[in-house]
N, C-alpha and C positions, 0 to 999 in steps of 0.2 A: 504494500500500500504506500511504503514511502518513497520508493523507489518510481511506484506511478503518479504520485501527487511531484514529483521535482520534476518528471519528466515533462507532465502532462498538464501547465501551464492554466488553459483554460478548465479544465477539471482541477483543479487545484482553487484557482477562483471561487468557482462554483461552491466547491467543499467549504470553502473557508466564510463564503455568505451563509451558506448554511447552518454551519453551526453558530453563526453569530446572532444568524435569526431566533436559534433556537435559545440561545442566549438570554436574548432581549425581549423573548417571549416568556420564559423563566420568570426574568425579572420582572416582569408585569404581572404575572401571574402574583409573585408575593408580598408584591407593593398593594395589590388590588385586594389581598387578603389583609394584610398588617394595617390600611389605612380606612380600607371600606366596608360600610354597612353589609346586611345582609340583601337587599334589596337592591342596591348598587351593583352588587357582586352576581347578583340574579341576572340585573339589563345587564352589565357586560355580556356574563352567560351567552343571552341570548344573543345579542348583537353578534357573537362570535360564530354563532352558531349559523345564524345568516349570512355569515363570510361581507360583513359589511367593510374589513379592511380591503376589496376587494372593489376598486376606482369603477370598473368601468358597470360593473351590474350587481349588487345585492342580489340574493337568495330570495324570493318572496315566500318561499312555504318552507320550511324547517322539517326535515322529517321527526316523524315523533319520536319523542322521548322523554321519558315517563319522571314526573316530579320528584322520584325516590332518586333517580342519574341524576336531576339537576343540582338534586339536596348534597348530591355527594360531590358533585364537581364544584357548590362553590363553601362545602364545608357549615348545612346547617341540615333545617332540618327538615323533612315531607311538607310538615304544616305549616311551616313559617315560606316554604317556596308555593304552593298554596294557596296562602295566602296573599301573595305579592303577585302572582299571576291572577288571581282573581281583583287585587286592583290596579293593575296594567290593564286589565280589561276590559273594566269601570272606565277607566279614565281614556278607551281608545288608543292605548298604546298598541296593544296587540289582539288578534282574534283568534282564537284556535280551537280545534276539535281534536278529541281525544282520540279518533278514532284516525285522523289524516295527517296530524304534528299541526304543527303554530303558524297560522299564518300571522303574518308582520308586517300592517300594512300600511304603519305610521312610523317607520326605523329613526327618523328626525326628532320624532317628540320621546319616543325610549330612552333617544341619545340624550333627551335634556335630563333625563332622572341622574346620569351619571354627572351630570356638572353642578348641580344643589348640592 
């Protein structure tokens, strides 16, 4: 492997954005954890999940997945993500059916939960 990353310039590149993405995707993972709520930590969730870092087209439908994953990926709990998807729902952030995954069809006003 070392031998083809000296050799192999643009593969080497490549490699080396990669792990830096992966890096700095780390680090936001435990910033997003150490600094933010649970409901913060939720919209990111989802916004992530819609691949909104993603310029040229968002995700509109999310496939499903079920509020026990969500509870676990942002470290709380069933009722508390539950709860906060029931009012993202209320408030027109998102719409979703349990049986199709979440559609997301206001990602803008999601995005403002994360900035309060």
């Amino acid at each position: 492997m070392l031998r083809t990353l000296h050799e192999e310039h643009q593969l080497s590149d490549m490699f080396v954005a990669y792990v830096i993405q992966g890096h700095n995707h780390t680090q936001a993972d435990l910033v997003d954890q150490l600094f933010n709520s649970s409901e913060k930590r939720l919209a990111r969730a989802v916004l992530l999940l819609a691949r909104v870092e993603k310029k040229d087209r968002p995700e509109e439908v999310i496939p499903g997945v079920s509020h026990e994953t969500l509870a676990e990926m942002i470290c709380t709990t069933r009722s508390r993500v539950n709860f906060f998807m029931n009012k993202f729902r209320k408030l027109g952030f998102i719409d979703y059916n349990d049986n199709y995954g979440f559609l997301v069809p206001f990602l803008v006003s999601l995005g403002v939960v994360l900035h309060d």
